[in-house]
Each structure stands twice: as structure tokens, then as C-alpha cells.
KEKETOR-66506 format. One record per atom (N, C-alpha, C): residue number from 1; x, y, z; atom name. Coordinates in steps of 0.02 Angstrom, whole numbers, plus 32768, in hexadecimal, padded with zeros to 4 digits. Layout:
N
+-----+------+-------+------+------+
| pos | east | north |   up | site |
+-----+------+-------+------+------+
| NUM |    X |     Y |    Z |   CA |
...
+-----+------+-------+------+------+
This chain:
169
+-----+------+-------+------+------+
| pos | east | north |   up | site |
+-----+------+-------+------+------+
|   1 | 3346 |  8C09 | 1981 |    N |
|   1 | 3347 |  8C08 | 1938 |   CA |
|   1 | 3332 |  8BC2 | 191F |    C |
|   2 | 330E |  8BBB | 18ED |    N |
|   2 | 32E5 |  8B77 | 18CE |   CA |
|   2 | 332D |  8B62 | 18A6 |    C |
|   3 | 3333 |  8B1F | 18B8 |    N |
|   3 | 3362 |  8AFA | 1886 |   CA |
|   3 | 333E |  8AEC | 1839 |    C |
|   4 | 3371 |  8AFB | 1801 |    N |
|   4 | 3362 |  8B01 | 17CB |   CA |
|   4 | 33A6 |  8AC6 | 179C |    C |
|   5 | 339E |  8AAD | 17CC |    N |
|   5 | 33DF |  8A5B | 17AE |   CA |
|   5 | 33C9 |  8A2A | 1770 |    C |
|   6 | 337D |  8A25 | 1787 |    N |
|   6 | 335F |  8A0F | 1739 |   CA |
|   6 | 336C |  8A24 | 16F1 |    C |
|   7 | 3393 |  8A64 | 16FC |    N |
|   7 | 337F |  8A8A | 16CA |   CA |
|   7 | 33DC |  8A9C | 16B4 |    C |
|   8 | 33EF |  8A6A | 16D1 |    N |
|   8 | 3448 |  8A82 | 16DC |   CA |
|   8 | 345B |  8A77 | 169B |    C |
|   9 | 3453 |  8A45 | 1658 |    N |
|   9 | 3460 |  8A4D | 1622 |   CA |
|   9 | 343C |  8A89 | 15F0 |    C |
|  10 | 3412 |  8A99 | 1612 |    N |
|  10 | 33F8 |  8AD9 | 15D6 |   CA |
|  10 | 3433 |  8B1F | 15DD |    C |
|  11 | 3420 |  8B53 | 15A3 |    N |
|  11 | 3442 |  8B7A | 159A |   CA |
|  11 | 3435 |  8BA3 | 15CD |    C |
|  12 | 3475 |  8BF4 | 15E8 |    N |
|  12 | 3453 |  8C1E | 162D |   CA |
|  12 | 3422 |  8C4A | 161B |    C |
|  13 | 3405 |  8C4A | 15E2 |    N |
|  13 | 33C7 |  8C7A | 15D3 |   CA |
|  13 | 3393 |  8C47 | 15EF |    C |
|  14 | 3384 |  8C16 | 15DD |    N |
|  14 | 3352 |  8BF7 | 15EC |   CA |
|  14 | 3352 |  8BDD | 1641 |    C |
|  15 | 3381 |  8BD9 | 1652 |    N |
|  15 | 338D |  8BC3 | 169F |   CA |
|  15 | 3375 |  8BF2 | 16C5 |    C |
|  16 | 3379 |  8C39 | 1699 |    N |
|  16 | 336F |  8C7B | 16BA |   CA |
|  16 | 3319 |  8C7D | 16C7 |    C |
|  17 | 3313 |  8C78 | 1684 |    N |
|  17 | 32BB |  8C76 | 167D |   CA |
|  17 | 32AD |  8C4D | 16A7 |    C |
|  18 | 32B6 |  8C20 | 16C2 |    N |
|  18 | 328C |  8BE9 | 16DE |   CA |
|  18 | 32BA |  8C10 | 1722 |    C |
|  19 | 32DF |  8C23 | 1744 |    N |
|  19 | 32E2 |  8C2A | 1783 |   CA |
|  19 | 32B3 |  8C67 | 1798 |    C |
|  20 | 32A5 |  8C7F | 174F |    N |
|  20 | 325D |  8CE1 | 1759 |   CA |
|  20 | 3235 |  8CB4 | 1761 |    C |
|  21 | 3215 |  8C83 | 174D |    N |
|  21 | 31C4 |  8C68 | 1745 |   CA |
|  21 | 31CC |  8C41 | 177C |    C |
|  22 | 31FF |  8C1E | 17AE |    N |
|  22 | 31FF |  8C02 | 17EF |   CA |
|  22 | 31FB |  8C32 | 181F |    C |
|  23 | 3228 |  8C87 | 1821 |    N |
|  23 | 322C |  8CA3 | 184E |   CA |
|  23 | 31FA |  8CDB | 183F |    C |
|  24 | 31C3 |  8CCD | 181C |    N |
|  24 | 317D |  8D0F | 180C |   CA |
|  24 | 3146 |  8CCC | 1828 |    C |
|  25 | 314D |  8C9D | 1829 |    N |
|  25 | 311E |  8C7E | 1856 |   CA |
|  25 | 30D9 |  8C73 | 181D |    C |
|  26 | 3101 |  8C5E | 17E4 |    N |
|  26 | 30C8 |  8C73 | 17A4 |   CA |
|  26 | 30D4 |  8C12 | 177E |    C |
|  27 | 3105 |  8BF5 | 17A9 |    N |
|  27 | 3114 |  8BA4 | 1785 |   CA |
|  27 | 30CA |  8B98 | 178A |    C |
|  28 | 30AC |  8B8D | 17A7 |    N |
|  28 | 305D |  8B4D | 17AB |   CA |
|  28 | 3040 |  8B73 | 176C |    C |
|  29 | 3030 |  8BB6 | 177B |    N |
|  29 | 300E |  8BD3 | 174B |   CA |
|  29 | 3014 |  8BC4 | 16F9 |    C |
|  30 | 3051 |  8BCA | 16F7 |    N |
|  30 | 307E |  8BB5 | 16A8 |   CA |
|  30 | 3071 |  8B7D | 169B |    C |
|  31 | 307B |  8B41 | 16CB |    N |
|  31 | 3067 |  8B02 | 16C8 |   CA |
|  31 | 301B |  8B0A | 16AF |    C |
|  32 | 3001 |  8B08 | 16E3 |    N |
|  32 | 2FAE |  8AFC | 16C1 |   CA |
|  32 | 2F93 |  8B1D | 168D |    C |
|  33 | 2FAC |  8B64 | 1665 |    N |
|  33 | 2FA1 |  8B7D | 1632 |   CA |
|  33 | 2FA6 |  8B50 | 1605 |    C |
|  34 | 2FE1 |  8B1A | 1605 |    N |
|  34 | 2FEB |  8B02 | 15C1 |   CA |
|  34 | 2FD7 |  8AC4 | 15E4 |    C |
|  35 | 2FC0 |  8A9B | 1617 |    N |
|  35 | 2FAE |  8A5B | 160E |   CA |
|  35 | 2F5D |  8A5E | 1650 |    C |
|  36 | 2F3D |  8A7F | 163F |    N |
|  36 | 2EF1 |  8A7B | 1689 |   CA |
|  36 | 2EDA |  8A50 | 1686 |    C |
|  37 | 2EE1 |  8A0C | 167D |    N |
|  37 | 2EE0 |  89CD | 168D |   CA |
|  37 | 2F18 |  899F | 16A8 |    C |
|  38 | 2EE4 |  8973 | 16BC |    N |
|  38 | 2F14 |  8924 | 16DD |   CA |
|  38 | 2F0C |  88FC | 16AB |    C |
|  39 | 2F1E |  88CA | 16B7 |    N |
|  39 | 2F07 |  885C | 1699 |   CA |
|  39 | 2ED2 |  8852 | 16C0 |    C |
|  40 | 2ECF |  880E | 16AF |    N |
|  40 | 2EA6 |  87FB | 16DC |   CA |
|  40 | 2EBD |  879F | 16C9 |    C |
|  41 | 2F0A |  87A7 | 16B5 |    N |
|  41 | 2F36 |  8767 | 16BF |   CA |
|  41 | 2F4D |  8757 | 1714 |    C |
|  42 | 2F19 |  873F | 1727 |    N |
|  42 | 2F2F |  8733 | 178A |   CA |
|  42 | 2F2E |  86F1 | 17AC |    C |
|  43 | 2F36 |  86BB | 1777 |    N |
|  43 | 2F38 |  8673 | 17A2 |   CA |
|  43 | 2F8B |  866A | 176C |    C |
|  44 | 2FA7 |  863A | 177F |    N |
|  44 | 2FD8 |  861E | 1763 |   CA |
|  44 | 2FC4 |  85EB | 1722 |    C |
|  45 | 2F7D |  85C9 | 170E |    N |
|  45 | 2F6F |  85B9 | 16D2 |   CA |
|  45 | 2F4B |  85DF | 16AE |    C |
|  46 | 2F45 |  8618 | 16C2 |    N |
|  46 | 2F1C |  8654 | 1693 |   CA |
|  46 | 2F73 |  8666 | 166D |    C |
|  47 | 2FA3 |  866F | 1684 |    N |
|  47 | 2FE3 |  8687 | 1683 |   CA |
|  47 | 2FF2 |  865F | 1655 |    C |
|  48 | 3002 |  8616 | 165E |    N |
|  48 | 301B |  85FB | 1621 |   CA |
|  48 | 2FEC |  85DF | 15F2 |    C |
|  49 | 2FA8 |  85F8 | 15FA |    N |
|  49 | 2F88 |  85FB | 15B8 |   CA |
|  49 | 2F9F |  8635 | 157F |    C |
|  50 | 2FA8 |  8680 | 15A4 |    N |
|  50 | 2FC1 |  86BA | 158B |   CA |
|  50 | 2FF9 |  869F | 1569 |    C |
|  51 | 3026 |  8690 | 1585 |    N |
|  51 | 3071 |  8676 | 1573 |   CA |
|  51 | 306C |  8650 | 1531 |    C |
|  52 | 304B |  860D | 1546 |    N |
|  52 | 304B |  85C4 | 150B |   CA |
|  52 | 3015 |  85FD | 14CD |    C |
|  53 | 2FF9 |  8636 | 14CB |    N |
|  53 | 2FD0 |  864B | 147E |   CA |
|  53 | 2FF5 |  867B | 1476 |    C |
|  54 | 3010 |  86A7 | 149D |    N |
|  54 | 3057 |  86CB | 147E |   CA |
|  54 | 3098 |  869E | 1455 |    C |
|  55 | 30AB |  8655 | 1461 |    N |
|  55 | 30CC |  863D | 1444 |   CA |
|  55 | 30B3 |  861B | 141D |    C |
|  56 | 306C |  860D | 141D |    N |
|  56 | 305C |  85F0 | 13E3 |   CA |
|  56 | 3053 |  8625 | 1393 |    C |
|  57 | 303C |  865D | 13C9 |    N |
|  57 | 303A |  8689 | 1383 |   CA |
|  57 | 306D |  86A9 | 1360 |    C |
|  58 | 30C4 |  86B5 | 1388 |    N |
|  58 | 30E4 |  86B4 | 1366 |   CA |
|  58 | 312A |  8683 | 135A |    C |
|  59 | 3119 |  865C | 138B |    N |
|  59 | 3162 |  861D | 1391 |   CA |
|  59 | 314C |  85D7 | 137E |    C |
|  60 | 3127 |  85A6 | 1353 |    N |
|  60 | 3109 |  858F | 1354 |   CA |
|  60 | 3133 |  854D | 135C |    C |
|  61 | 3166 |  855C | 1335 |    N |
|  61 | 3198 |  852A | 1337 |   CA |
|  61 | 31E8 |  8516 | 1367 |    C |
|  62 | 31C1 |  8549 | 13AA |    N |
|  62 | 31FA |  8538 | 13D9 |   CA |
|  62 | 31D0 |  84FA | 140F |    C |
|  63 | 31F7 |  84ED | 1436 |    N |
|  63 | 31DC |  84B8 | 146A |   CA |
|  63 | 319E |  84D0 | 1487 |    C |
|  64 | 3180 |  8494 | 149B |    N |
|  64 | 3149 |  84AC | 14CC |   CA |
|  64 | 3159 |  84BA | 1522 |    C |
|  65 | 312A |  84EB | 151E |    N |
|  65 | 312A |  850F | 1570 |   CA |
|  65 | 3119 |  84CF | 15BD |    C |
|  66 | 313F |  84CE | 15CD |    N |
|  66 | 3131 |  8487 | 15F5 |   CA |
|  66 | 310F |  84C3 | 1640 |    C |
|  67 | 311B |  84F9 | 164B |    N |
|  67 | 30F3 |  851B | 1683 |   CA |
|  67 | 3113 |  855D | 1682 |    C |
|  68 | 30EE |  859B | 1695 |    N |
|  68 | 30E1 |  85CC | 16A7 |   CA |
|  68 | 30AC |  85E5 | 16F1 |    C |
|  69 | 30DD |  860A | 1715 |    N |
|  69 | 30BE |  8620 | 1731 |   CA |
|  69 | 30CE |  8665 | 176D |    C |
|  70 | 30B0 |  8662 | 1797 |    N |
|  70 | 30CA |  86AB | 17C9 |   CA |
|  70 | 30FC |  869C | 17E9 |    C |
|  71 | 3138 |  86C3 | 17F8 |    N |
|  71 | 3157 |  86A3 | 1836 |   CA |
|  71 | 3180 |  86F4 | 185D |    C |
|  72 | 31A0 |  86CA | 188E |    N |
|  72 | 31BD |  871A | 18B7 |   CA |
|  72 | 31B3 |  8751 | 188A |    C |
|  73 | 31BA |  878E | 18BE |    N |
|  73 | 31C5 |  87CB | 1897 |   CA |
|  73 | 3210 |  87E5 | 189E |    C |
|  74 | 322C |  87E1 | 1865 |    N |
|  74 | 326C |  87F3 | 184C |   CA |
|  74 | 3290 |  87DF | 1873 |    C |
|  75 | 329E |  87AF | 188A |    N |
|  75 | 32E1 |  878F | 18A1 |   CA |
|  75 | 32EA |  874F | 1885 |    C |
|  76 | 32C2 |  873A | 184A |    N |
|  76 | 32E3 |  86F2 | 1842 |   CA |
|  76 | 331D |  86DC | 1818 |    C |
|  77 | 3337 |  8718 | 17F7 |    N |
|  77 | 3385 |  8703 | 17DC |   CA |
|  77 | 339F |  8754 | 17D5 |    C |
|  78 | 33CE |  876A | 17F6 |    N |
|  78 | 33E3 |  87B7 | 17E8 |   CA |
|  78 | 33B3 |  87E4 | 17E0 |    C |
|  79 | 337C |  87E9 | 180B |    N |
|  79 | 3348 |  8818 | 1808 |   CA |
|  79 | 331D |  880B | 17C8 |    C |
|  80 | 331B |  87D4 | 1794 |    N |
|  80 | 32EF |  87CE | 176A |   CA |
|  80 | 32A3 |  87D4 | 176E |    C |
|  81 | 3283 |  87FA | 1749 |    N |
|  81 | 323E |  87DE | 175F |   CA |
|  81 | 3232 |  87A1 | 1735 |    C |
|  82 | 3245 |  877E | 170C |    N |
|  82 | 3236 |  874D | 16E7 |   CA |
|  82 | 3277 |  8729 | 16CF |    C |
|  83 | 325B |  86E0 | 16CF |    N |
|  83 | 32A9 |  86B2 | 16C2 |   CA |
|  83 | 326F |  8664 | 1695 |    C |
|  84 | 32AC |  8674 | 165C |    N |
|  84 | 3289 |  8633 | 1642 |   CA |
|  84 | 32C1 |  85EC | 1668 |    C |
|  85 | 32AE |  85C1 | 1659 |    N |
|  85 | 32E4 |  8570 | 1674 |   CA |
|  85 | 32DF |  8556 | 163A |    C |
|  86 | 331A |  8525 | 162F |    N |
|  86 | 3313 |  8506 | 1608 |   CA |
|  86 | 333D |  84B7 | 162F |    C |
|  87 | 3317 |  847C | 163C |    N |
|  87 | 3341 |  844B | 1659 |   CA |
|  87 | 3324 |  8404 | 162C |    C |
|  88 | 3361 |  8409 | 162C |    N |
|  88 | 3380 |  83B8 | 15FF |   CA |
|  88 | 3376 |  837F | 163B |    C |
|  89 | 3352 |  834B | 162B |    N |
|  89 | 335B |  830C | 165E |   CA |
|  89 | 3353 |  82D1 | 163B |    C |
|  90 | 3380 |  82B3 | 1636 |    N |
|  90 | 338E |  8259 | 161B |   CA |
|  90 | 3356 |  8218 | 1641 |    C |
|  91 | 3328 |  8224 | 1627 |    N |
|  91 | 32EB |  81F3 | 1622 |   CA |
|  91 | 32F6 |  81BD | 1608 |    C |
|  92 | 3304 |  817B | 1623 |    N |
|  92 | 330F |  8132 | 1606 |   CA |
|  92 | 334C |  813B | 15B7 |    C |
|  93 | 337F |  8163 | 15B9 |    N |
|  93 | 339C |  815D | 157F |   CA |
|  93 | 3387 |  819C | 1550 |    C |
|  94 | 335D |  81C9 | 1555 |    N |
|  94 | 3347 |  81E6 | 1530 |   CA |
|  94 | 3346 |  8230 | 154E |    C |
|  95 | 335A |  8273 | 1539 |    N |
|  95 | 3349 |  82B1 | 155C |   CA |
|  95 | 3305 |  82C9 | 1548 |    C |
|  96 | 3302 |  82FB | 157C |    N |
|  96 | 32B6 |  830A | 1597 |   CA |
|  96 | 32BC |  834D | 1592 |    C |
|  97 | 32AC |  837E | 1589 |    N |
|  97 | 329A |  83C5 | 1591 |   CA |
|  97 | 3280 |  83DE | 15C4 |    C |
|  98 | 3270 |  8421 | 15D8 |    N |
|  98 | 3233 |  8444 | 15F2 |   CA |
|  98 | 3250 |  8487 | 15EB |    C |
|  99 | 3219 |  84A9 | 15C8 |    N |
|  99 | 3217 |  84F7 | 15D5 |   CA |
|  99 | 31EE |  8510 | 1619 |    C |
| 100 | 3211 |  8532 | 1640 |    N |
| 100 | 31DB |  8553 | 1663 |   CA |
| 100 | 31FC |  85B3 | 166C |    C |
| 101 | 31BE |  85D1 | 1679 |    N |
| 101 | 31C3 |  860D | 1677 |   CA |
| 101 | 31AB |  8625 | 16B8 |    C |
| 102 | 31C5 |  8665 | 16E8 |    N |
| 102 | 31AA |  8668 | 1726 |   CA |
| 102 | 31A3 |  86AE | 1720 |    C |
| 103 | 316F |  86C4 | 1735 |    N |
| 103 | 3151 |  871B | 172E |   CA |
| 103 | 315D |  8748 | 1772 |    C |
| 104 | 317F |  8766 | 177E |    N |
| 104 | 3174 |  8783 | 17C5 |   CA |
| 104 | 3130 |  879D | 17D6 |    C |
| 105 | 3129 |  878F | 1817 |    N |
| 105 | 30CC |  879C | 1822 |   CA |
| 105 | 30D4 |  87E9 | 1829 |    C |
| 106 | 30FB |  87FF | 1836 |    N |
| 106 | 30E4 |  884A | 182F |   CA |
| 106 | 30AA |  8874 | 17E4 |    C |
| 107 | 30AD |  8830 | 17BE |    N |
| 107 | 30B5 |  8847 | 176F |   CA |
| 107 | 3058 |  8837 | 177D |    C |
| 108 | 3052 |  8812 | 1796 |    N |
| 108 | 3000 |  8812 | 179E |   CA |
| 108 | 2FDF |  8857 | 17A7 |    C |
| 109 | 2FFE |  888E | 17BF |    N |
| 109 | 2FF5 |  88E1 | 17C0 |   CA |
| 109 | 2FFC |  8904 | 1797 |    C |
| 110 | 3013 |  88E3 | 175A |    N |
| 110 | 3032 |  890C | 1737 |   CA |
| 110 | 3000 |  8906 | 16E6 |    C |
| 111 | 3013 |  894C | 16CB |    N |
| 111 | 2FE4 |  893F | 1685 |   CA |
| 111 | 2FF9 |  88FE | 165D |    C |
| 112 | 2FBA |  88E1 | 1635 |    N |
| 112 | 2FC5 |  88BA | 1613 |   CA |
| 112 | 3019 |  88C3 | 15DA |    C |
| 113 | 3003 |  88F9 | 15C8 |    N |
| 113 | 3055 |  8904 | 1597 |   CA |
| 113 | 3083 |  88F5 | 15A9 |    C |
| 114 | 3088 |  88F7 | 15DF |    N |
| 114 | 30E0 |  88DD | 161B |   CA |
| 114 | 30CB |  88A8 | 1635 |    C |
| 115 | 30A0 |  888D | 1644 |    N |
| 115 | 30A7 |  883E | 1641 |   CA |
| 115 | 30C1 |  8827 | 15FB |    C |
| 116 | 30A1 |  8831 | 15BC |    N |
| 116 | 30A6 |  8812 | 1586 |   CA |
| 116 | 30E8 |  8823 | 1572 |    C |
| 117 | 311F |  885B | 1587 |    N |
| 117 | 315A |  886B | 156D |   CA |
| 117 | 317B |  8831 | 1595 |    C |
| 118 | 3171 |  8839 | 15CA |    N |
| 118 | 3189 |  87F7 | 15FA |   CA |
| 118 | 3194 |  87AD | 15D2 |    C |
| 119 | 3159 |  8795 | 15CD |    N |
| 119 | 3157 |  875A | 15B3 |   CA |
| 119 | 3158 |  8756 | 1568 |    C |
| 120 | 316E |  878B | 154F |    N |
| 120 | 3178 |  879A | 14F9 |   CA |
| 120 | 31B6 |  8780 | 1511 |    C |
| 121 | 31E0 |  879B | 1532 |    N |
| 121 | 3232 |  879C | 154A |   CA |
| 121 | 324C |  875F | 155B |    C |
| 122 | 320C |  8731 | 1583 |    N |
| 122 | 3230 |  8701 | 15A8 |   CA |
| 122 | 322C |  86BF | 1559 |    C |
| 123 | 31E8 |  86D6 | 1534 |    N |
| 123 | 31F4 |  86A2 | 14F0 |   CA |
| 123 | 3221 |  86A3 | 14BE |    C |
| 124 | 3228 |  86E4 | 14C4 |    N |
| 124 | 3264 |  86F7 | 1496 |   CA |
| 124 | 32AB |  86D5 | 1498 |    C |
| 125 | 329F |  86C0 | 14F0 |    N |
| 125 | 32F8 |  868B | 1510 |   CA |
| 125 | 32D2 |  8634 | 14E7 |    C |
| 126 | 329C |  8637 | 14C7 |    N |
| 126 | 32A1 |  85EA | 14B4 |   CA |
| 126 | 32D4 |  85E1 | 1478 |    C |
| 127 | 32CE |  860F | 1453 |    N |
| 127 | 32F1 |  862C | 140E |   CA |
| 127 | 334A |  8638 | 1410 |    C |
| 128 | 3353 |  8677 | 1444 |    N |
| 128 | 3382 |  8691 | 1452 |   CA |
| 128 | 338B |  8693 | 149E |    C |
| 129 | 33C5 |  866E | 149B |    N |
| 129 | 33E5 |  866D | 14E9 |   CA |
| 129 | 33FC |  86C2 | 150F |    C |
| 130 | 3425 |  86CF | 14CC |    N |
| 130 | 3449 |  8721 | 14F1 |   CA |
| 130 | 340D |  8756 | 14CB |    C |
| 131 | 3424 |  8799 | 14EA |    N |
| 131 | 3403 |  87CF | 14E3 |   CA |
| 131 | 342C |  87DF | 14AD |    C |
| 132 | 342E |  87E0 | 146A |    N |
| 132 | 3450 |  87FE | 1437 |   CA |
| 132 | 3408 |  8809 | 13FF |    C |
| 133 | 3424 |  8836 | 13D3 |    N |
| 133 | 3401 |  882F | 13AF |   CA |
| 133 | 33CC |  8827 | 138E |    C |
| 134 | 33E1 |  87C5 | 137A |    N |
| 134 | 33A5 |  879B | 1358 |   CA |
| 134 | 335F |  8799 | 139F |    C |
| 135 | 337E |  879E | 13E9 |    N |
| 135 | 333F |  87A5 | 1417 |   CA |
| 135 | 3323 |  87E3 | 141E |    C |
| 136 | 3348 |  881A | 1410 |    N |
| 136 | 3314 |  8864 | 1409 |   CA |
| 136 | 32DF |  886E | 13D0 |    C |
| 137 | 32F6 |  8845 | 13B1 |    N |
| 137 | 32D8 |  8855 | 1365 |   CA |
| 137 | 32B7 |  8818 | 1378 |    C |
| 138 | 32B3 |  87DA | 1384 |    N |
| 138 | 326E |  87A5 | 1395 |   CA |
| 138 | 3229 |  87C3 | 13C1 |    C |
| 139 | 3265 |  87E8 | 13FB |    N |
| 139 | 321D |  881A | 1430 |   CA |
| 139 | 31EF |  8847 | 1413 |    C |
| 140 | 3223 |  8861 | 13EB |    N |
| 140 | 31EA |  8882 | 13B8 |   CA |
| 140 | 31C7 |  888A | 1396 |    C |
| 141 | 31CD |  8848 | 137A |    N |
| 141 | 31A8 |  8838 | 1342 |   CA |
| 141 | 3163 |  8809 | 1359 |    C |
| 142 | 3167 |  87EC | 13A5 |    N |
| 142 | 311D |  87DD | 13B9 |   CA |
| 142 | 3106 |  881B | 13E2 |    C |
| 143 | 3128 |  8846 | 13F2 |    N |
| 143 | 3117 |  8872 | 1417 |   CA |
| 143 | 3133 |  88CB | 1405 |    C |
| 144 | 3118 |  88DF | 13C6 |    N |
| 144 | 313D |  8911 | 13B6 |   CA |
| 144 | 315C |  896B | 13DB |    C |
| 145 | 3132 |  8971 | 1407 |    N |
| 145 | 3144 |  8995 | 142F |   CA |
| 145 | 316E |  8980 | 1469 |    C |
| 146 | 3197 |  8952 | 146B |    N |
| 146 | 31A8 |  891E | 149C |   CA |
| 146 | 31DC |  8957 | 14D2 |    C |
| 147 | 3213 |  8995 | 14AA |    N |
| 147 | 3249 |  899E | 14C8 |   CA |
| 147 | 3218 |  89E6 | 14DD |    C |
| 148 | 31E4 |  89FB | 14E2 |    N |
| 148 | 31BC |  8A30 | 1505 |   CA |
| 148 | 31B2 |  8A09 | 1533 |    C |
| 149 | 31A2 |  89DB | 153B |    N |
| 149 | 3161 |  89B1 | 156F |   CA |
| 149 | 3199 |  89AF | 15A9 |    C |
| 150 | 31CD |  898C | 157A |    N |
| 150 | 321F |  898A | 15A0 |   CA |
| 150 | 3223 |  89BC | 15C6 |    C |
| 151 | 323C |  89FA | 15C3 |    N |
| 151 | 3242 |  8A2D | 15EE |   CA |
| 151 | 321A |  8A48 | 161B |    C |
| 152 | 31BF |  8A34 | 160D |    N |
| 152 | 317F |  8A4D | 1635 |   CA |
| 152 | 3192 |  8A02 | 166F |    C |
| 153 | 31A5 |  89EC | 165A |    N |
| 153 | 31A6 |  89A7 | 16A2 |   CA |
| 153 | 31DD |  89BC | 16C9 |    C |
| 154 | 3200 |  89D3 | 16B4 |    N |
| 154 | 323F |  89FD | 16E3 |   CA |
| 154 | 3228 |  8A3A | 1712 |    C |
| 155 | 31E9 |  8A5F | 16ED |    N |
| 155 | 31E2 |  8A81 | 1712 |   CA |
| 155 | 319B |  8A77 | 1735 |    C |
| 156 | 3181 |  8A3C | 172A |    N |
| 156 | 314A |  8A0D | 1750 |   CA |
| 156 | 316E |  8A0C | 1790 |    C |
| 157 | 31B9 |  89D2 | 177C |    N |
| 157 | 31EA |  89C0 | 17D6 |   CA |
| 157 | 31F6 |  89FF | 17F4 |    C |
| 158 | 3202 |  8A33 | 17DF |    N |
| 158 | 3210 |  8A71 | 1818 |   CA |
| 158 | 31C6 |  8A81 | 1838 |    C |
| 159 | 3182 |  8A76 | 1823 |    N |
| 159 | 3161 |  8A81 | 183F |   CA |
| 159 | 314E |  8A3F | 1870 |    C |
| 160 | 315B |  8A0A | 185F |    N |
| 160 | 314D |  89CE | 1892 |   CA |
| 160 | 3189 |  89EC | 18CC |    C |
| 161 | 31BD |  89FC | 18C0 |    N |
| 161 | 31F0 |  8A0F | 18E8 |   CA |
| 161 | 31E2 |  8A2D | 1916 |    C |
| 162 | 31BA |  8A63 | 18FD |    N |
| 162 | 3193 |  8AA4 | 1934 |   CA |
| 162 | 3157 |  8A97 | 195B |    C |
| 163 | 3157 |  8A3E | 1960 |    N |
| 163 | 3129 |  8A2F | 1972 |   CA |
| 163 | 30D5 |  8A48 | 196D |    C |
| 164 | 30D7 |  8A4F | 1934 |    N |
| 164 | 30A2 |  8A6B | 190C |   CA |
| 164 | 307D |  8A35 | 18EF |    C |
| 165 | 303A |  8A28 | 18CA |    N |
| 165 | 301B |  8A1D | 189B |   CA |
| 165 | 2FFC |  8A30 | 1850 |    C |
| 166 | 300A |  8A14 | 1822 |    N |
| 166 | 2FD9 |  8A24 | 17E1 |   CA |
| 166 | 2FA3 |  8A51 | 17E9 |    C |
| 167 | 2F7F |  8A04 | 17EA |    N |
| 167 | 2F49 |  8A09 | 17F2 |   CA |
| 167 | 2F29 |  8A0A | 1836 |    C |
| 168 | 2EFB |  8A3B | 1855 |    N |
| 168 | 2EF7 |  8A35 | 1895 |   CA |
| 168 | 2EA5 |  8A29 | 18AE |    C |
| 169 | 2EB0 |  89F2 | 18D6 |    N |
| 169 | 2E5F |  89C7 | 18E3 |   CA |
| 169 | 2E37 |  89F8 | 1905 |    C |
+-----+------+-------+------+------+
């Protein structure tokens, strides 16, 4: 039986649906209906170019992006695929900043829309630290379909799970 743990906060109608479209062997298909493309975001400064004009176009007035880029796939903090940092360092008397944001490389496979929900998400932590609220309503507002894209990346990981591909070379 396909684990469906991603999906452990949704309601059991919908847990249901998504365990028919895992166990009819119809997930890729559904996937690529709604996204038959890739990116073609695949170096780590193509990445935080994406990043630094997504925040310029809607964060203009939070800190600047000190780096972005690929890193493990989902193990770098509680299975995250994405983690922003934020570290403070005392420079001659004076504090220092840096934002950095890290993308799981799996996401290089993945449609542009779920990258960009990704890193909609991880800018959204420049603003808002917790998930309440004022940060659902920021994701959405650079990215308005943000909590669809949300659930199609959930069911993106069950297909990376099944050791499967998207898109296939």
C-alpha cells in the first residue's frame, strides 16, 4: 500500500481521492495534465536569480537575499524541501545579516509552479517567521494559486517516492 502521510492533515474524503489516483496508477498522468512542462531553473545562480525577482516583485522592502540554492533532497531539516536561515554575526561591533534559502534538488524535476510555491514559501519566512495567517495570505498574494500547487507537490513526493519521474527523458 502507497503511504499517503503527506496528506495526513487533509480531510478523509480527500485522503481517499488521492489514495484512488495512487492505487489506479493514474498519479503521473494527473500530474502532467495540469503541469506538461519542466523549468529550466538548473544551476544554483539561475535559482537565486528566480528568487532575488520574485522578491523584488513582491517584497521589496525586506532584506536582501545573500544566496539561494540546491541542496539535499528532503532531509535537510524534518524532511523539508526548503529552509530559509537567517544568521546574526557581530562584525567589529556591529550585526550582520544573511538570508539564505536552500531548494531541495529533487525540485529541479519538478514543474516550474512547485518550484515557485517553494520559494514563494521560503520568502514569505523573510516577513513571517510562523505559518499563521499573515504567511498564507503573503503566499498568496505573490503566488495566487499557491495552496493547489501546495497539494500537487504532495502528490509530486508520492510519485518521487515510487521512484518514478515527471518528466521522462
Amino acid at each position: 500500500m502507497t503511504k499517503v502521510d503527506y496528506f495526513q492533515a487533509y480531510p478523509q474524503n480527500l485522503r481517499e481521492q488521492v489514495q484512488q489516483l495512487i492505487t489506479s496508477g493514474n498519479l503521473r498522468t494527473y500530474l502532467l495534465n495540469k503541469y506538461p512542462t519542466g523549468h529550466q531553473i538548473n544551476t544554483d545562480k539561475q535559482l537565486y536569480e528566480y528568487a532575488n525577482d520574485l522578491k523584488q516583485n513582491y517584497m521589496r522592502k525586506t532584506p536582501q537575499i545573500d544566496k539561494v540554492m540546491y541542496g539535499k533532497q528532503r532531509d535537510l531539516i524534518l524532511n523539508a524541501l526548503g529552509t530559509h536561515t537567517f544568521v546574526s554575526r557581530n562584525h567589529g561591533g556591529k550585526l550582520k545579516s544573511k538570508h539564505e534559502i536552500r531548494i531541495a534538488i529533487s525540485l529541479k524535476e519538478a514543474p516550474e509552479e512547485m518550484l515557485k510555491m517553494l520559494v514563494v514559501h521560503e520568502l514569505a519566512h523573510f516577513k513571517e517567521k510562523d505559518h499563521n495567517k499573515a504567511f498564507y495570505k503573503l503566499c498568496e498574494y505573490m503566488q495566487p494559486n499557491y495552496h493547489q500547487v501546495e497539494f500537487d507537490m504532495r502528490l509530486f513526493l508520492v510519485l518521487l517516492d515510487q521512484g518514478e519521474t515527471l518528466f521522462k527523458e
